[in-house]
Residue frames as qw, qx, qy, qz and C-alpha x, y, z in Angstrom:
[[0.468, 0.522, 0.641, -0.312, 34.88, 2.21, 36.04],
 [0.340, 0.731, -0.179, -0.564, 35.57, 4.73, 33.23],
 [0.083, -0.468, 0.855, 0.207, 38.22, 1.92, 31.81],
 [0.359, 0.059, 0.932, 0.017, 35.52, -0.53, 31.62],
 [0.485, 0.703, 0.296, -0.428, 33.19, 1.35, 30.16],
 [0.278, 0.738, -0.472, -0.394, 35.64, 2.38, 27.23],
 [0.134, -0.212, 0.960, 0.124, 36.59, -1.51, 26.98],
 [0.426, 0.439, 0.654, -0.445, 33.09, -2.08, 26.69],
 [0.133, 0.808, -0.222, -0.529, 32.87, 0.41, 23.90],
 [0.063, 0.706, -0.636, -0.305, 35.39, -1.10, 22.04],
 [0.274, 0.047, 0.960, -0.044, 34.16, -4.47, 22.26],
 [0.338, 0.623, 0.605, -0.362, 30.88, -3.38, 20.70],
 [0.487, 0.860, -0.120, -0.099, 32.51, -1.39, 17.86],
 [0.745, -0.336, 0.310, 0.486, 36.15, -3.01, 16.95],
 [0.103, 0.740, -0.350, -0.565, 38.35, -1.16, 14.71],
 [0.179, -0.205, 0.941, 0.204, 38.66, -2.51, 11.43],
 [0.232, 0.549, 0.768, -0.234, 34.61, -3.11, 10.92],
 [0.183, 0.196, 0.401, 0.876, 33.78, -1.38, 7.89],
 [0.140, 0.626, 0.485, -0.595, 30.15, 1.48, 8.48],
 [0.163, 0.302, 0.677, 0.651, 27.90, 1.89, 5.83],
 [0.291, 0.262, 0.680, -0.620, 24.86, 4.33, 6.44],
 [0.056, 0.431, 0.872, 0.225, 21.45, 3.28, 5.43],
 [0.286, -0.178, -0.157, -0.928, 17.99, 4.80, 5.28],
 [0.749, -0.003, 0.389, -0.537, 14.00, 4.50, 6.52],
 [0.553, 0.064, 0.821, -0.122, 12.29, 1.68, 5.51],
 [0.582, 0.752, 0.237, -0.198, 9.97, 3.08, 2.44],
 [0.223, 0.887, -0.253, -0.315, 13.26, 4.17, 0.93],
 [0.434, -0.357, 0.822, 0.092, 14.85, 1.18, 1.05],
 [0.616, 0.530, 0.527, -0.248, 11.56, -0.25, -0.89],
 [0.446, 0.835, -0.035, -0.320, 12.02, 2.01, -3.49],
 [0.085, -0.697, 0.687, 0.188, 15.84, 1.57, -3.69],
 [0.340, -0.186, 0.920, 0.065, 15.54, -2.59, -3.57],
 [0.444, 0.728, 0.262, -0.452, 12.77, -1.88, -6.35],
 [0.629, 0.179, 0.514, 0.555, 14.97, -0.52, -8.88],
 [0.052, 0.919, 0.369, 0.129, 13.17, 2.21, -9.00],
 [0.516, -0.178, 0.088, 0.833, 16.02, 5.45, -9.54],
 [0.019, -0.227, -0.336, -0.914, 13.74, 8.02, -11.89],
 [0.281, 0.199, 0.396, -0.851, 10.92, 9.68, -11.35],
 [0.429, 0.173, -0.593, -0.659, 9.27, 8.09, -14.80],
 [0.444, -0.150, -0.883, -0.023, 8.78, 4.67, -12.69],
 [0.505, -0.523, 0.247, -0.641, 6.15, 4.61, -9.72],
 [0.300, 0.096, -0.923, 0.221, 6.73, 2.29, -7.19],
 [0.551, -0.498, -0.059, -0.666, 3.90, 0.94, -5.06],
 [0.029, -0.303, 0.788, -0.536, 4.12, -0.27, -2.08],
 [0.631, -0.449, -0.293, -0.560, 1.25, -2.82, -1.14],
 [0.256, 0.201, -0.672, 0.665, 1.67, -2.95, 2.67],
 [0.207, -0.532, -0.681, 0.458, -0.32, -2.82, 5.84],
 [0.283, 0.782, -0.031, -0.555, -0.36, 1.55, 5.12],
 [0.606, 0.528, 0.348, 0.483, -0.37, 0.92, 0.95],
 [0.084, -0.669, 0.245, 0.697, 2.04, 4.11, -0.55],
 [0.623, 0.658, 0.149, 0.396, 2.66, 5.25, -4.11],
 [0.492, -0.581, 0.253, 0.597, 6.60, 6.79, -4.28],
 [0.523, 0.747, -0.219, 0.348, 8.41, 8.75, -7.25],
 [0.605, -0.226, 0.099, 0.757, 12.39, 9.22, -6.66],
 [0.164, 0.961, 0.081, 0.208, 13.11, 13.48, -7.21],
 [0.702, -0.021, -0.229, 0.674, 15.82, 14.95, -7.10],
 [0.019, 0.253, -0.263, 0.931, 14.17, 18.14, -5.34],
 [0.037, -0.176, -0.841, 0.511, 12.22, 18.54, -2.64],
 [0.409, -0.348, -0.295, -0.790, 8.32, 19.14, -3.38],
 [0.232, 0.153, 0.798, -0.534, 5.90, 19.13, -0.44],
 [0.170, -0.105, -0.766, -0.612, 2.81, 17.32, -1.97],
 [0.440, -0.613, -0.571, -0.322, 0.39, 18.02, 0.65],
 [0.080, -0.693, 0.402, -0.594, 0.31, 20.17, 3.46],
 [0.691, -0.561, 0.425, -0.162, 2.00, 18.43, 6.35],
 [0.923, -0.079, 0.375, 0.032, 3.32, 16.05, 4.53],
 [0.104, 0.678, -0.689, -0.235, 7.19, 16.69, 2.85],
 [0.919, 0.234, -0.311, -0.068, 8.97, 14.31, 1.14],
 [0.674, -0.622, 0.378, 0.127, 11.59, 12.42, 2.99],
 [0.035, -0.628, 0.741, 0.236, 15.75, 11.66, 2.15],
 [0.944, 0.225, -0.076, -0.227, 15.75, 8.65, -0.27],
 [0.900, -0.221, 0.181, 0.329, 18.05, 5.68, -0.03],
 [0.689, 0.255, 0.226, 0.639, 20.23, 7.31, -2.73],
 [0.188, -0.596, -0.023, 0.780, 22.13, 11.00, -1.76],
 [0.030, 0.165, -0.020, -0.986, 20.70, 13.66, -2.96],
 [0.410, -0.251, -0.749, -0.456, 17.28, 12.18, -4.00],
 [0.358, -0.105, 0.460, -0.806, 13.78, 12.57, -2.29],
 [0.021, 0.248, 0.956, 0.153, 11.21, 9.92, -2.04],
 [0.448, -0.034, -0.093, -0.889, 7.77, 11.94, -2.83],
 [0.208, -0.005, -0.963, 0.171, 5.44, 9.52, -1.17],
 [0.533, -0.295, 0.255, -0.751, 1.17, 9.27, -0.10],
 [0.083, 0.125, -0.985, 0.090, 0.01, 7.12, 1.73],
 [0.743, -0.280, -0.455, -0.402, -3.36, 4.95, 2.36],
 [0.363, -0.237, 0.830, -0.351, -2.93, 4.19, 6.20],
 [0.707, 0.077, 0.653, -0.260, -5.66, 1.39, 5.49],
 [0.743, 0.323, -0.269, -0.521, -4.85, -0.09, 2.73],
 [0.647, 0.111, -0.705, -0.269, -3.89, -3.33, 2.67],
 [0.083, -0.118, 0.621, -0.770, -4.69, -3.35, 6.19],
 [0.725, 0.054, 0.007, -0.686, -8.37, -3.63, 4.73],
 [0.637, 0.063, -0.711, -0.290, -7.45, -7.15, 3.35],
 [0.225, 0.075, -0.794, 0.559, -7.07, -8.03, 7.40],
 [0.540, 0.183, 0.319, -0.757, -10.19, -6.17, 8.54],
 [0.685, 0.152, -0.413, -0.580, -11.68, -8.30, 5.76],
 [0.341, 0.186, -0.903, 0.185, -10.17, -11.74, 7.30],
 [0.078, -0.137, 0.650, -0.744, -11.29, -10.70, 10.48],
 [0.309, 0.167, 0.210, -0.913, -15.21, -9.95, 9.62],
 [0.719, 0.443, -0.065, -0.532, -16.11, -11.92, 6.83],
 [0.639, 0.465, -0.586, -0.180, -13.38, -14.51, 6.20],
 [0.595, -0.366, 0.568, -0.434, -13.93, -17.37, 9.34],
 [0.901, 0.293, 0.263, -0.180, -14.86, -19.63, 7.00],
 [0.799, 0.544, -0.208, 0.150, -11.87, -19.54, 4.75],
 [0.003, -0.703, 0.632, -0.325, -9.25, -19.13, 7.77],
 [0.742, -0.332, 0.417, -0.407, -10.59, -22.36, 8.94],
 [0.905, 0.416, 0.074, 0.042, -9.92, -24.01, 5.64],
 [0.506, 0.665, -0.504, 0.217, -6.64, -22.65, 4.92],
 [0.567, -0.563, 0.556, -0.227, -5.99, -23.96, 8.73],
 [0.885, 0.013, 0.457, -0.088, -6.75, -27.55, 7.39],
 [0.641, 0.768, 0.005, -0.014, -5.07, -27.08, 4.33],
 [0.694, -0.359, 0.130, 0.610, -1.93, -25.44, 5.53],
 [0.396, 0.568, 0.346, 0.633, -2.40, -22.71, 3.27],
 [0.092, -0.125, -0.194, 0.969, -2.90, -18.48, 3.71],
 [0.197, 0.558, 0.621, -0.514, -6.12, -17.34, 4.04],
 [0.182, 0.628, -0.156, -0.740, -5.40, -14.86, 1.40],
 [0.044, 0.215, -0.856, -0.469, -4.69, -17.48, -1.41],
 [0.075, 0.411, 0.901, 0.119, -8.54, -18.67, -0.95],
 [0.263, 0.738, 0.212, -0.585, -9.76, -15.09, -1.11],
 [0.202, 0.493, -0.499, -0.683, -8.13, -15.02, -4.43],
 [0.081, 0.041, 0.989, 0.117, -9.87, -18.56, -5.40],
 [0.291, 0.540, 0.727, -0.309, -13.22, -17.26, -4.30],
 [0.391, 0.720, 0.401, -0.410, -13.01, -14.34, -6.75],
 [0.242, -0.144, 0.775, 0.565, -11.81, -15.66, -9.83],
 [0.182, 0.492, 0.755, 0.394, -15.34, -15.63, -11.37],
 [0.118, -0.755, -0.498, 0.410, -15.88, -12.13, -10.01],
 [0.602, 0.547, 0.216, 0.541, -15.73, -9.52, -12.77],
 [0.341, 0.032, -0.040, 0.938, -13.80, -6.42, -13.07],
 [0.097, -0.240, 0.194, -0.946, -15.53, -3.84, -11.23],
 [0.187, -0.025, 0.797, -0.574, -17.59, -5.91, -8.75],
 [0.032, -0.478, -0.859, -0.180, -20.51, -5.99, -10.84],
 [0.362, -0.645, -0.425, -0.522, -21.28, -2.46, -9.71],
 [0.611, -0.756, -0.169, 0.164, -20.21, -2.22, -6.03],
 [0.352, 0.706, -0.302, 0.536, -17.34, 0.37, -5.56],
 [0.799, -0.385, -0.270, 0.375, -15.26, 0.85, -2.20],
 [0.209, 0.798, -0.221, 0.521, -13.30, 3.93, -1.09],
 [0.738, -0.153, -0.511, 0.413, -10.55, 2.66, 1.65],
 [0.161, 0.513, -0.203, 0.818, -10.57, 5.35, 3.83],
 [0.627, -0.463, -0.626, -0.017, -11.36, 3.47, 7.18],
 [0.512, -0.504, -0.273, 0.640, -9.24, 6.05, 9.27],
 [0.174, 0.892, 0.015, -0.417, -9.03, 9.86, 8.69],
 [0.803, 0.280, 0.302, 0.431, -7.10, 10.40, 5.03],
 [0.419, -0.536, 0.219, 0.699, -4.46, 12.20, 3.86],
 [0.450, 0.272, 0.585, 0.618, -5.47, 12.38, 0.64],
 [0.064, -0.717, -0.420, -0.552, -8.23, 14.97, 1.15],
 [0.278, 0.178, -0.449, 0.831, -6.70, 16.06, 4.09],
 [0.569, -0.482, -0.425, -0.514, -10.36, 15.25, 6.04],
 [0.028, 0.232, -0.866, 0.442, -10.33, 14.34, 9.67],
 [0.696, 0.177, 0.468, -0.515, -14.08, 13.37, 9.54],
 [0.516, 0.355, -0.602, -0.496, -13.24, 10.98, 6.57],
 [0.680, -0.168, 0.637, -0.323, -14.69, 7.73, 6.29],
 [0.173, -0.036, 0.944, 0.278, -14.94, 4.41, 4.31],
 [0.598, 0.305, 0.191, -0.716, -17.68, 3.86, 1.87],
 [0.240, -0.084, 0.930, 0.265, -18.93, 1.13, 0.27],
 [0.482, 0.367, 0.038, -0.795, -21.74, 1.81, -2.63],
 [0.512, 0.420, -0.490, -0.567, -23.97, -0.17, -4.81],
 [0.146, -0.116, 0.968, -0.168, -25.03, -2.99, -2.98],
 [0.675, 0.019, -0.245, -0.695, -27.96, -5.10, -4.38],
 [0.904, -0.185, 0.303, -0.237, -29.35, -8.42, -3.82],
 [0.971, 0.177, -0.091, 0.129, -26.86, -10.34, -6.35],
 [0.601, 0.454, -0.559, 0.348, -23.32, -9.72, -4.65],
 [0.929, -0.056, -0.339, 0.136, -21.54, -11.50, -2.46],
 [0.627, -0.694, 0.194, 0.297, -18.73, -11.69, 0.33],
 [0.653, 0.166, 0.445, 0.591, -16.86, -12.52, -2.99],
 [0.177, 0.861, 0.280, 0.385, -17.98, -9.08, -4.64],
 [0.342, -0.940, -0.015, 0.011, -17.04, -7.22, -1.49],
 [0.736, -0.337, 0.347, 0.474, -13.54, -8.74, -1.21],
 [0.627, 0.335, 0.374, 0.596, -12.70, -7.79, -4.81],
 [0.147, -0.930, -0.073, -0.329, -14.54, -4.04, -4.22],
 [0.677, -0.638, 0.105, 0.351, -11.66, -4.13, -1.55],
 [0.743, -0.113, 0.387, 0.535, -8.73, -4.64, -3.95],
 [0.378, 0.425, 0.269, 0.777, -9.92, -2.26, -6.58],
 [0.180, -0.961, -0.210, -0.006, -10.98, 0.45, -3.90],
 [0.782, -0.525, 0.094, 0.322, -7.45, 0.28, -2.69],
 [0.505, 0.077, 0.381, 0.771, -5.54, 0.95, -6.09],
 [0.120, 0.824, 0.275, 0.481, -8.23, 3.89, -7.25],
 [0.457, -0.814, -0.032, 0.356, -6.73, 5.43, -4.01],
 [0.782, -0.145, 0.337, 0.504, -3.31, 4.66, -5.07],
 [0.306, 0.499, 0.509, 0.632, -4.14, 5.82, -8.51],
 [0.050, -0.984, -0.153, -0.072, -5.63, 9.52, -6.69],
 [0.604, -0.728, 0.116, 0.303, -2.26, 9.72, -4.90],
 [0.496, 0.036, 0.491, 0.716, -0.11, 8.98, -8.19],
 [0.475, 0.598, 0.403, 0.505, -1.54, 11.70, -9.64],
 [0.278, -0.949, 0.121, 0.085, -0.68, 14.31, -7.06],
 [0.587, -0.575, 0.374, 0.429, 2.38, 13.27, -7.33],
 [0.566, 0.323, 0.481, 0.587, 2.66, 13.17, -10.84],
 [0.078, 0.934, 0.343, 0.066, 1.00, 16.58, -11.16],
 [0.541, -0.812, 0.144, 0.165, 3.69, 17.96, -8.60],
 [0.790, -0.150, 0.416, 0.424, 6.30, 16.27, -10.52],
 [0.403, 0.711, -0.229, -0.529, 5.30, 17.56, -13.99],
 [0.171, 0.423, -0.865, -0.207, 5.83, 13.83, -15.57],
 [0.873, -0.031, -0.108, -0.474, 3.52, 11.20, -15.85],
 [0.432, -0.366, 0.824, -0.003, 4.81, 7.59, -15.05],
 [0.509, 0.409, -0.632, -0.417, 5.57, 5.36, -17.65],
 [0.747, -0.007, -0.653, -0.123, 5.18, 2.19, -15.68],
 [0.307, -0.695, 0.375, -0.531, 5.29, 0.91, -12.36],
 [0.413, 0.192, -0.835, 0.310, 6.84, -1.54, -9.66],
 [0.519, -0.643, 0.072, -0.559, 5.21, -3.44, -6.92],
 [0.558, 0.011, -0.798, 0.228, 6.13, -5.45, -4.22],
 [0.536, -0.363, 0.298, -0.701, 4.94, -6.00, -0.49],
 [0.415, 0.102, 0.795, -0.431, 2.63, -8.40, 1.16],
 [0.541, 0.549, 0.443, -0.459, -0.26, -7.90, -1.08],
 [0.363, 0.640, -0.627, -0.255, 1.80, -8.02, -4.36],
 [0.180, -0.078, 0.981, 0.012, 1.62, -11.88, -3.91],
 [0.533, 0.513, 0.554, -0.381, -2.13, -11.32, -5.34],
 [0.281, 0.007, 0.601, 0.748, -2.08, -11.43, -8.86],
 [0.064, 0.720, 0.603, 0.339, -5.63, -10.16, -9.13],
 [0.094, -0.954, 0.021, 0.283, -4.70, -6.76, -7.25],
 [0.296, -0.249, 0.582, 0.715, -1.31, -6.94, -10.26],
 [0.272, 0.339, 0.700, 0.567, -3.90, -7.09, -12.73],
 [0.068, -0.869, -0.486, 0.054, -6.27, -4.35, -11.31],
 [0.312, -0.585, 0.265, 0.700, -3.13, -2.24, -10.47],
 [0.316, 0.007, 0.691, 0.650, -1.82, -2.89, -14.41],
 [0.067, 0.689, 0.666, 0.279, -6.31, -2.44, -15.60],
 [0.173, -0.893, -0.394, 0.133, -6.70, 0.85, -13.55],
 [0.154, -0.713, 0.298, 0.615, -3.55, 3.11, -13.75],
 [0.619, 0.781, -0.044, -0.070, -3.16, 1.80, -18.08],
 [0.385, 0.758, -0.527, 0.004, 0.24, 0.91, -17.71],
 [0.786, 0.159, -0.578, 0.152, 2.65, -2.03, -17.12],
 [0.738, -0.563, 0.021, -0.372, 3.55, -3.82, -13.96],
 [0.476, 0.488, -0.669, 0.296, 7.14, -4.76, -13.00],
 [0.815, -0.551, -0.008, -0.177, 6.98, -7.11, -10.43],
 [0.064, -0.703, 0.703, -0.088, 10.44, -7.35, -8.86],
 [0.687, 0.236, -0.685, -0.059, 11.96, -10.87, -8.20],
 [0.150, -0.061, -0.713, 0.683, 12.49, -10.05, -4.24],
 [0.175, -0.685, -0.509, -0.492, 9.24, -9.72, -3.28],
 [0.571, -0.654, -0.296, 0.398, 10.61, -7.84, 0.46],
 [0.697, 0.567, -0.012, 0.439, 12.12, -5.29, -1.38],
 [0.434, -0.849, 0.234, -0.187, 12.95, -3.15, 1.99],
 [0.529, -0.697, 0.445, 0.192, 16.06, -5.23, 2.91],
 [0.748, 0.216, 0.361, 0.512, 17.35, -5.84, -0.14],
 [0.280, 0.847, 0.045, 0.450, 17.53, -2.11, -0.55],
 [0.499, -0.833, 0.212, -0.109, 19.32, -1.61, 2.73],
 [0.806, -0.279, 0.320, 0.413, 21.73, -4.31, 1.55],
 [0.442, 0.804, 0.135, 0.374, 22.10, -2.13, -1.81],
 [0.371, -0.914, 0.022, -0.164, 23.05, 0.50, 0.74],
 [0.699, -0.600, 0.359, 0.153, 25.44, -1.28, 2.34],
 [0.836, 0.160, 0.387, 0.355, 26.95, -2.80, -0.93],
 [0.413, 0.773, 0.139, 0.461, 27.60, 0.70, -2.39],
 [0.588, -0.806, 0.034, 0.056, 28.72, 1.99, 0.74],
 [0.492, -0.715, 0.487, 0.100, 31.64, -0.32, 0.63],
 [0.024, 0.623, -0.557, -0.548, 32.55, -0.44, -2.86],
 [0.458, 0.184, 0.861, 0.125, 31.12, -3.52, -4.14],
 [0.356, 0.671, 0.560, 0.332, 29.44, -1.50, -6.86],
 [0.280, 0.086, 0.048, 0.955, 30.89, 2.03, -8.05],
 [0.255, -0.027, -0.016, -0.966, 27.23, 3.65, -7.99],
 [0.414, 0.043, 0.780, -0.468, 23.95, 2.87, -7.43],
 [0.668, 0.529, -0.146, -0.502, 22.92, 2.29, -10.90],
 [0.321, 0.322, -0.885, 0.098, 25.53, -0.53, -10.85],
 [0.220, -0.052, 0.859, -0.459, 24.12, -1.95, -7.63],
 [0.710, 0.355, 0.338, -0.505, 20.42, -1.92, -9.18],
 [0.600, 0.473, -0.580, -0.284, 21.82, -3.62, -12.56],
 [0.243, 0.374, -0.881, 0.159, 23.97, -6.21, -10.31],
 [0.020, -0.003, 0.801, -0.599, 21.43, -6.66, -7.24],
 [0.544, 0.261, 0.383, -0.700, 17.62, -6.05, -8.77],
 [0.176, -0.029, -0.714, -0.677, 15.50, -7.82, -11.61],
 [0.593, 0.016, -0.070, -0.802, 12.06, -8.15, -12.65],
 [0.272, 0.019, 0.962, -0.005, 10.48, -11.88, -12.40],
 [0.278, 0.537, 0.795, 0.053, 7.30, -10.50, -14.32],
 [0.167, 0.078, -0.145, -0.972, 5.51, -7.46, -16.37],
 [0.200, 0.473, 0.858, 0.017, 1.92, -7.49, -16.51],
 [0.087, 0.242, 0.505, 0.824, 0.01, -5.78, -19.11],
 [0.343, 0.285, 0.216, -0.869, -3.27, -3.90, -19.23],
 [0.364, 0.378, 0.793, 0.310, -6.01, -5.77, -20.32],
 [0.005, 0.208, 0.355, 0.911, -7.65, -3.28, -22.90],
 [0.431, -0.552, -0.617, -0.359, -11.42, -4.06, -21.49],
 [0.561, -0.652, -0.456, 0.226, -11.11, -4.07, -18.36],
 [0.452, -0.127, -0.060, 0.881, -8.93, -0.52, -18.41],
 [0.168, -0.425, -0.490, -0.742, -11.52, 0.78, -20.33],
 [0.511, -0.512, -0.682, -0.111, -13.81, -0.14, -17.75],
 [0.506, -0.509, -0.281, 0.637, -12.01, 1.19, -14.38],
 [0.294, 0.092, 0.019, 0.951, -11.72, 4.35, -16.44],
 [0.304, -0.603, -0.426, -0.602, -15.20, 5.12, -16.41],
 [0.609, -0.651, -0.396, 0.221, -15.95, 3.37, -12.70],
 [0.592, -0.374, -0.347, 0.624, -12.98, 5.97, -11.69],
 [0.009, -0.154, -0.142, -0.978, -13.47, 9.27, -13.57],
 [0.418, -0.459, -0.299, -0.725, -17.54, 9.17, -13.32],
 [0.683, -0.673, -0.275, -0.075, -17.75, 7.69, -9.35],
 [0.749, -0.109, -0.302, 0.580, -14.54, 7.27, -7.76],
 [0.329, 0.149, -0.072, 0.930, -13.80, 10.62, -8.01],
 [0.304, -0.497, -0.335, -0.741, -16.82, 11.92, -7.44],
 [0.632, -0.277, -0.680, 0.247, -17.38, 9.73, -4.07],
 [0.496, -0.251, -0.441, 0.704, -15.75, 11.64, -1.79],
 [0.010, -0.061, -0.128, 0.990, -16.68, 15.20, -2.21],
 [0.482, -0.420, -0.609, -0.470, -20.52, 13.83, -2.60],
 [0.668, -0.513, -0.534, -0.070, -20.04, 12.59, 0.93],
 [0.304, 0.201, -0.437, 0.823, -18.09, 14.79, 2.73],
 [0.462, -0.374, 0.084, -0.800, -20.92, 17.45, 4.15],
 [0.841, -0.205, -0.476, -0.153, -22.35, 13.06, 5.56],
 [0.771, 0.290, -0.423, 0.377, -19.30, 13.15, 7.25],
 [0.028, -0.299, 0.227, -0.926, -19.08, 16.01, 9.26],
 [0.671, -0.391, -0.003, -0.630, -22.96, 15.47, 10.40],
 [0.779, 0.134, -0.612, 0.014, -21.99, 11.85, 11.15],
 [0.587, 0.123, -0.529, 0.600, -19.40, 12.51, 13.19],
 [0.370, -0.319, -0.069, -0.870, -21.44, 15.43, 14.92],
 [0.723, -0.362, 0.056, -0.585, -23.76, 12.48, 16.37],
 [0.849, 0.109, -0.477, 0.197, -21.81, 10.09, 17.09],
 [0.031, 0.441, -0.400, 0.803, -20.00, 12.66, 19.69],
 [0.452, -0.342, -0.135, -0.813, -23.73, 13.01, 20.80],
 [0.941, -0.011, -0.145, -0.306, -24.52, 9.64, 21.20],
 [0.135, 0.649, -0.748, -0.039, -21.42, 7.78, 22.10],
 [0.666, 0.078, -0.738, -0.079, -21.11, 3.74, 21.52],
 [0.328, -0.446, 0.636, -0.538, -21.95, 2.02, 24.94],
 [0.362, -0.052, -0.838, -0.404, -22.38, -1.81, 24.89],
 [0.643, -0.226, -0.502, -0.533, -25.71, -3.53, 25.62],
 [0.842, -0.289, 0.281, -0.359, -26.41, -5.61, 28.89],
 [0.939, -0.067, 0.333, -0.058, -27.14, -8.39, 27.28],
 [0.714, 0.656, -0.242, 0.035, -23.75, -7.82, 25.31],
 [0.229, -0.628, 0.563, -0.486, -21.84, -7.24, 28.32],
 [0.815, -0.203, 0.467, -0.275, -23.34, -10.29, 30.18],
 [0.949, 0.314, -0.002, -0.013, -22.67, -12.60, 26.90],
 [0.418, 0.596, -0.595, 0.340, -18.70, -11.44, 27.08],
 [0.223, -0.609, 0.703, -0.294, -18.54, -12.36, 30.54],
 [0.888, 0.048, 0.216, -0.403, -20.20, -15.32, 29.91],
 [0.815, 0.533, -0.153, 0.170, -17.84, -16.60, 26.86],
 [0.082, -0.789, 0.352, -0.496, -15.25, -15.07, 28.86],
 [0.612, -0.374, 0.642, -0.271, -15.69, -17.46, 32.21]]
């Protein structure tokens, strides 16, 4: 039995098979980025949206939360995250976008590509309606009674308003988190990379580019996770002497987008005089909130109860 096992073994690892190791997933990002200094932020728009710097020492940029080994030895990926952020564009789908998942059905299109259709005529900063993504407890303010807020509603916006108030809550996060980390760093970022899911929107590239003031390298891969893992693998086993070779040979940009001068202007105000202000306005809300809610817990209706089993049978 032992004999077969060990044949087993061997069959499952032959000799001869060259072994590269690799890294998480976020590091990979970074790595299949391009991203190598600390000068470049990389963002990550995902399901949990992140802002990363590369360091070569270890700073812990919030309590609980170290940085983790980056794709490239000796290097840390300094790294906060937004569990909801582009996670919101989904919660949007879900709530508010029936009507355009039905179309893109007939179409043959993504839902998302007619969210970006509907607010093309929607200006930079919603007209006035602001957003703060913080549908689950956050890490940024290290709250556990934090919540989502959504201010400045009036009679003239729209599903279209809200959707955009999504996109540019999402980056003023982003844009709190890059500056812990910059702070921490002692270095400001000269530009930044994105790529992801949500990095197919060109109106969250241009908000990104309007709200942080600096350029916007969109890679060419737009997965950049397993093209950094193949990096990995490609330096591993010699195909490039270092990993500054491998990101010459194995990354490029397909775009830079600029800052538009107005609209930067703008987001600075919306984010120094509210944004920032937002959260520590409503905190003390928070706390009482949560407080009755306990009190009171959610229990559905009858006739809500009766209508599932109804829809249901």
């Amino acid at each position: 039995m032992a004999d077969h096992q060990t044949s087993l073994t061997r069959n499952r690892n032959p000799e001869g098979i060259p072994l590269a190791a690799g890294s998480c997933d976020k590091s990979c990002e970074v790595l299949g980025s391009g991203t190598l200094t600390p000068d470049i932020g990389y963002l990550s728009f995902g399901t949990c949206a992140t802002v990363n710097a590369v360091s070569t020492k270890s700073v812990d940029l919030l309590p609980y939360l170290p940085p983790y080994p980056g794709a490239v030895p000796g290097t840390y990926c300094t790294e906060i995250p937004i569990d909801r952020g582009f996670w919101l564009v989904s919660w949007f789908k879900e709530q508010f976008g029936h009507q355009e998942v039905q179309l893109a059905a007939e179409r043959g299109v993504s839902p998302e590509s007619l969210f970006e259709e509907m607010i093309q005529d929607i200006p930079p900063g919603s007209n006035g309606l602001m957003l703060q993504p913080y549908w689950s407890p956050d890490r940024v303010y290290c709250d556990e009674y934090g919540k989502g807020a959504v201010i400045g509603f009036s009679d003239r916006h729209t599903r279209a308003h809200l959707y955009r108030a999504v996109l540019e809550g999402i980056i003023f996060a982003l844009k709190d988190g890059a500056k812990i980390i910059t702070d921490k760093l002692g270095r400001p970022f000269t530009k930044l990379r994105v790529s992801g899911g949500g990095s197919q929107s060109r109106t969250a590239l241009q908000i990104t580019a309007d709200v942080f003031n600096l350029p916007v390298e969109v890679p060419s891969v737009n997965e950049t996770g397993m093209l950094g893992a193949a990096m990995n693998a490609a330096v591993g086993l010699g195909y490039y002497s270092n990993y500054e070779a491998a990101v010459a040979g194995m990354t490029s940009i397909r775009e830079v987008i600029q800052p538009i001068p107005r609209n930067r202007d703008l987001y600075e105000q919306l984010y120094n005089r509210i944004y920032r202000k937002l959260y520590s306005q409503l905190k003390p809300l928070y706390k009482d909130l949560a407080d009755i809610a306990e009190k009171f817990p959610v229990r559905s209706h009858p006739q809500t109860r009766d209508l599932q089993v109804t829809l249901s049978a």
